[in-house]
C-alpha positions in Angstrom: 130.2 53.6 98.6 129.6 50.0 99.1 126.3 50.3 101.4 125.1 53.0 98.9 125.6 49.8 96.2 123.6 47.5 98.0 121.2 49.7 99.4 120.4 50.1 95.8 120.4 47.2 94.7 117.7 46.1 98.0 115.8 48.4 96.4 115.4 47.5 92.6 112.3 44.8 92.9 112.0 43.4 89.5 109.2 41.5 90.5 107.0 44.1 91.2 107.8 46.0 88.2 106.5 43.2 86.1 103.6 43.1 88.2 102.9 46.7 87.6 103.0 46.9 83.8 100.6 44.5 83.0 98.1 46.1 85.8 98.4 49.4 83.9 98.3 47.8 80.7 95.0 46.3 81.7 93.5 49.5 83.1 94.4 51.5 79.9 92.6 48.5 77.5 89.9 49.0 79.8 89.6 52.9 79.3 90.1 52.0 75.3 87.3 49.6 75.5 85.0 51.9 77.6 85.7 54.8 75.3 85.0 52.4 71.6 81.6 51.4 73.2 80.5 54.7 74.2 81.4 56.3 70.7 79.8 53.8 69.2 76.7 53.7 71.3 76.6 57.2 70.6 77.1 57.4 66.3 74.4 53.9 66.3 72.2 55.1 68.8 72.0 58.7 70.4 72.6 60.5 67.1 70.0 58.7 65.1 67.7 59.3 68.2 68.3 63.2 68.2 68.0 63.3 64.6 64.7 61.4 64.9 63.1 63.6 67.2 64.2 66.5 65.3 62.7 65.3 62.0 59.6 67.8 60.7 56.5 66.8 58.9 55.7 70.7 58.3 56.7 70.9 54.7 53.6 67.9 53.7 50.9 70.2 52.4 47.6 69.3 52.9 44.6 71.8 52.1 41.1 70.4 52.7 41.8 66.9 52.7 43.9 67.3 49.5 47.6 66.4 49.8 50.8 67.4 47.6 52.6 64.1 47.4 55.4 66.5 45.7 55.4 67.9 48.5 56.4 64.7 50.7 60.4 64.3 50.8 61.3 60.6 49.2 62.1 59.6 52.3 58.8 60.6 54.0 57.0 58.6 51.1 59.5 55.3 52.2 58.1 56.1 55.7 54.7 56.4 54.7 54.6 52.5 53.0 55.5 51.2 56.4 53.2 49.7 59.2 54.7 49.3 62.3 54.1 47.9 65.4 53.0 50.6 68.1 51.8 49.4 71.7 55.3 50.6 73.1 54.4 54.3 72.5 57.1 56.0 70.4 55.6 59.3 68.8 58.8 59.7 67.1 57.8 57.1 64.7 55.0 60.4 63.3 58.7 62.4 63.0 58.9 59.7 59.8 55.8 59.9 58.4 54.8 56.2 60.0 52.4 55.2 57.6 50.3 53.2 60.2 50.6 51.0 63.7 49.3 47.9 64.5 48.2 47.5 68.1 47.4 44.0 69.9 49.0 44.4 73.2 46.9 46.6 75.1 44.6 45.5 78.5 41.4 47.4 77.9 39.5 49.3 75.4 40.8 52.1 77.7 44.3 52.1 77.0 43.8 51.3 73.3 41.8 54.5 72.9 44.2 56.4 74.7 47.3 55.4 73.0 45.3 55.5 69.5 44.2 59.1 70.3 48.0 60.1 71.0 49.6 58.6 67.7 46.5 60.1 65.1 46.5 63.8 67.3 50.3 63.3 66.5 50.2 62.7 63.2 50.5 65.0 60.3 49.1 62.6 57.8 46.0 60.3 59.1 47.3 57.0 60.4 46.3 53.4 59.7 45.6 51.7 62.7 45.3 48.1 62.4 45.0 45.0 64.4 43.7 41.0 63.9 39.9 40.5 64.7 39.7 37.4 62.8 36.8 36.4 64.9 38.6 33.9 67.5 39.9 36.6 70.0 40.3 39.9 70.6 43.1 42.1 70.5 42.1 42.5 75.2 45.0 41.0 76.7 44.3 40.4 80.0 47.0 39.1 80.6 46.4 37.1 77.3 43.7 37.5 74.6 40.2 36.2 75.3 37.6 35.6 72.9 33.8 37.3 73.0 33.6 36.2 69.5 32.5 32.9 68.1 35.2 31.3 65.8 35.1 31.8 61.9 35.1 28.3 61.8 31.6 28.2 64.6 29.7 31.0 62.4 26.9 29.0 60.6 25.4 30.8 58.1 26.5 34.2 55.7 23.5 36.4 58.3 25.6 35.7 61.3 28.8 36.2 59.3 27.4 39.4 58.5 26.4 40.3 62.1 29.5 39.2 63.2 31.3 41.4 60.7 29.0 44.6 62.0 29.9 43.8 65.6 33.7 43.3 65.1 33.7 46.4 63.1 31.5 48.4 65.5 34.0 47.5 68.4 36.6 48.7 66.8 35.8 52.0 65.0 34.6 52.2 68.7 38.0 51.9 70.3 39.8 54.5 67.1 40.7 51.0 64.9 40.2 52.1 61.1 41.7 48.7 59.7 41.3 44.8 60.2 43.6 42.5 59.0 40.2 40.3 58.1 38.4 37.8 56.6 40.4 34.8 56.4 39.8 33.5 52.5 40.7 30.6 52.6 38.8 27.1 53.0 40.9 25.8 55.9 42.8 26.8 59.1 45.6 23.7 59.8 47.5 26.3 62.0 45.1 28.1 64.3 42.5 25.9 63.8 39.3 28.5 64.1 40.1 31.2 61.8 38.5 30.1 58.4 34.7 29.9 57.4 33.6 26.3 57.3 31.1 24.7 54.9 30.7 24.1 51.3 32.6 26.1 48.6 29.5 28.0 48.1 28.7 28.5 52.0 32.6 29.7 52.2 32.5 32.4 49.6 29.0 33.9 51.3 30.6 33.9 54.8 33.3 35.7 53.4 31.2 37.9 51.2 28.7 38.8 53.8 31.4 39.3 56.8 33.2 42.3 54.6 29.6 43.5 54.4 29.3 44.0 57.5 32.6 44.6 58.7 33.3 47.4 56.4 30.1 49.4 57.7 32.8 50.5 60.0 36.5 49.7 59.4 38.3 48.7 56.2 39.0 44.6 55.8 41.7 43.4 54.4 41.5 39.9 52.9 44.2 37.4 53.0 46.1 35.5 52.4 46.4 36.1 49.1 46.9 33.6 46.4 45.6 30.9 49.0 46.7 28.4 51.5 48.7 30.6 53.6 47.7 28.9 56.8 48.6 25.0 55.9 51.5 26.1 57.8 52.6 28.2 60.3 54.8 30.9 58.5 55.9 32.6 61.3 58.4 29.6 61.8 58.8 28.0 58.6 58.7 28.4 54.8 55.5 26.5 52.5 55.0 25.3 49.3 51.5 25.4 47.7 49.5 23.9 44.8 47.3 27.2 44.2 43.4 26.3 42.3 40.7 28.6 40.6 39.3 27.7 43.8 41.8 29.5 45.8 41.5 32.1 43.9 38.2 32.7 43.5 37.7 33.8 47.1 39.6 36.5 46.3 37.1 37.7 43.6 34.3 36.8 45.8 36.6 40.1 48.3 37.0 42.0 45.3 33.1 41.6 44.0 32.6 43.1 47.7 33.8 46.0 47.5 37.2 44.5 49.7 39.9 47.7 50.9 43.3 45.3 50.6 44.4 42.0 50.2 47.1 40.5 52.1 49.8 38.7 50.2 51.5 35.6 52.4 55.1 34.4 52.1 53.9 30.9 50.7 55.9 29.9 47.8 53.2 28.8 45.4 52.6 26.8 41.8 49.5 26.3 39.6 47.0 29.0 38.3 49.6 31.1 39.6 53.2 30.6 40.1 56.1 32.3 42.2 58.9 30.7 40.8 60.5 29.5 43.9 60.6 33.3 45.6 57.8 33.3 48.7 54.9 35.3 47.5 55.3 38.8 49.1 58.2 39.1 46.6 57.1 37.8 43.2 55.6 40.2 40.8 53.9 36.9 39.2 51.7 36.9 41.7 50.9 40.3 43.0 50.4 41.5 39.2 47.5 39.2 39.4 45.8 41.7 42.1 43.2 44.4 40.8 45.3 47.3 40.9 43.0 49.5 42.6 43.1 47.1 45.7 45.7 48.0 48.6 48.3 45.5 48.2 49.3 44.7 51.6 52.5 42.1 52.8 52.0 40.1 55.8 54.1 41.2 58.4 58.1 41.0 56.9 59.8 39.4 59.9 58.1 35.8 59.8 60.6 33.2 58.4 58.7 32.0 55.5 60.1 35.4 53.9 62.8 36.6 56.1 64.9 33.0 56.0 65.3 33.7 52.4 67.2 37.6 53.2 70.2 38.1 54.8 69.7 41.8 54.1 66.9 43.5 55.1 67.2 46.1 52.8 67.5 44.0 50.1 64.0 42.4 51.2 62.3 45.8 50.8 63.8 46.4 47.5 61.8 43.1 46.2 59.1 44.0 48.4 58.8 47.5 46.6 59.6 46.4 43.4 56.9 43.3 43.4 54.3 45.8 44.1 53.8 45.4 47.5 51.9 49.0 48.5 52.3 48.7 52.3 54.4 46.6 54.2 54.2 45.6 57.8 57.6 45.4 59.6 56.5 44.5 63.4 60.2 44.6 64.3 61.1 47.8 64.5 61.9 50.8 67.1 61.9 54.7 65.3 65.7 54.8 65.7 66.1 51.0 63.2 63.2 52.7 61.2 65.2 56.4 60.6 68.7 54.1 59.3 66.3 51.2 57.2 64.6 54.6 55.3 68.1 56.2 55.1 69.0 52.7 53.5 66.3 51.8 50.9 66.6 55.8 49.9 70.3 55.2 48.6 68.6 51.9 47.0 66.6 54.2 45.3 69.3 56.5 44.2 71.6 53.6 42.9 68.3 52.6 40.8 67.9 49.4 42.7 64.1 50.5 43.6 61.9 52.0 41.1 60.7 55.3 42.2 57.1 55.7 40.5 56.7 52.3 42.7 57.0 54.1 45.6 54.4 56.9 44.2 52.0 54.3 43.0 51.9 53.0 46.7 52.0 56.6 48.5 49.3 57.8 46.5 47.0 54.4 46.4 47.5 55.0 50.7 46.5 58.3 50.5 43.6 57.8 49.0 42.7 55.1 51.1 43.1 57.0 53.8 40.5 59.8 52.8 42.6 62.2 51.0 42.8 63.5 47.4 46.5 63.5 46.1 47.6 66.2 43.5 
């Protein structure tokens, strides 16, 4: 009886016991772990991703160039104000009704064409495809842009601003380009240096007038940046303030006068003959209200921080956006799965009457149109 005793008592380690429970304890937080990141990698990503490349344009009815917009679902309206950024090819972005890509990332006229071809064949609804030709580079990156353009800021007189126009257009209609995010109105480049006409005020408004003249034998042009000054600092990185003059402005008429496409609003925060009241312009229906409503109004591109340090939600952005009168807005920072859940978003702002509808149909059909189309 004894020896059974001990023998039993030899073999009761409570050492090893407590070395075992928190062993197991760490294997079963690991399972738990495991098992929360993969559920959640699958609700945030691989649903929204089936759902995506599930999504049908096939109910948009277009007969002879002449589209239903009633026939468009809201959310393939949302879809249709939004430019996104396309040289990593995602067709699924045509599953939303994308309503144009801006390429700048390619190596050759070759794989530009090639990719452009893909997107438009994919597309129900004709595509804008954009890009900057602003007269100091090309959109060739091989491995980085290279210019085979003089500067804006080398071009002499309004005849070669003209010819240079034709030739930058003619390139890209060329390559399957319909849009360029060009001229530069403004008298001064303190960023880039080579992107604005030089000369008098009178030489500046010719070079500007004669290079949409030429430009647009080919391509739409897009003006900017609208109300003036948008490149006395470098808005990608930080936020401006501007003193706007009839000056500024009237290189904007001078677009207009030419038969301009769009006009690009800039995130400067502005005063003068036109005031933003402390919001950056892409938001402020002060300013954009002062556009010719037949114009495309177009935002520059929604991610640089002279707009986007003033949003913690980026929903919230596109409901000012919208609401200012913004008609398309570039978002460069997006993939087709953030692009499904932001649509899926500013449609429940919509709902909850936090984005005005007939906004939405103003810019939709305005894009249409632009496009080639007549909307019913």
């Amino acid at each position: 009886m004894k020896k059974n005793v001990k023998k039993s008592i030899k073999k009761y380690n409570p050492i090893k016991l407590e070395i075992k429970k928190p062993k197991n304890l760490l294997i079963i937080s690991l399972i738990v772990v495991i098992i929360v990141f993969l559920s959640i990698s699958y609700v945030g990503v691989y649903l929204p991703n089936s759902k995506v490349a599930r999504l049908s344009t096939e109910n948009i009815i277009i007969e002879s160039k002449t589209i239903e917009l009633s026939s468009l679902t809201l959310e393939q309206k949302i879809a249709q104000m939004i430019m996104i950024r396309g040289d990593e090819k995602d067709l699924k972005f045509n599953n939303l009704n994308v309503g144009g890509i801006f390429l700048d990332r390619q190596k050759s006229e070759k794989n530009y064409k090639k990719l452009i071809k893909e997107y438009q064949d994919d597309s129900k609804i004709k595509l804008f495809v954009a890009t900057d030709m602003e007269g100091a580079w090309t959109p060739f990156h091989n491995p980085e842009p290279h210019q085979i353009f003089p500067a804006f800021s080398e071009i002499k007189t309004k005849y070669e601003a003209e010819d240079i126009g034709f030739k930058h257009g003619e390139l890209l209609k060329k390559i399957g380009f319909n849009m360029n995010f060009a001229p530069v109105s403004e008298y001064s480049d303190a960023v880039y240096g080579g992107r604005a006409f030089l000369g008098t005020d009178e030489e500046v408004a010719d070079k500007v007038a004669f290079y949409i003249k030429g430009l647009q034998k080919n391509v739409l042009g897009v003006c900017k940046h609208y109300p003036g000054k948008g490149m006395q600092k470098n808005l990608h990185i930080t936020s401006d303030n501007q003193e706007i003059s009839k000056k500024d402005l009237y290189l904007f008429e001078v677009c207009k006068t030419n038969n301009i496409s769009s006009i690009m609003v800039s995130h400067q925060i502005v005063t003068g003959e036109v005031n933003s009241n402390g919001k950056p312009s892409t938001v402020s229906k002060e300013v954009i209200s002062k556009i010719d409503k037949e114009l495309l109004v177009v935002s520059d591109e929604i991610n640089m921080r002279g707009l986007s340090d003033f949003y913690k939600d980026k929903t919230k952005m596109y409901a000012d956006l919208i609401n200012s009168g913004e008609n398309l807005i570039l978002d460069f920072d997006l993939n087709s799965r953030e692009l499904y859940k932001l649509i899926k978003e500013i449609k429940e702002e919509v709902k909850n009457g936090n984005i005005d509808e007939s906004k939405i149909d103003e810019s939709v059909t305005k894009i249409l149109i632009l496009k080639g189309y007549e909307v019913k």
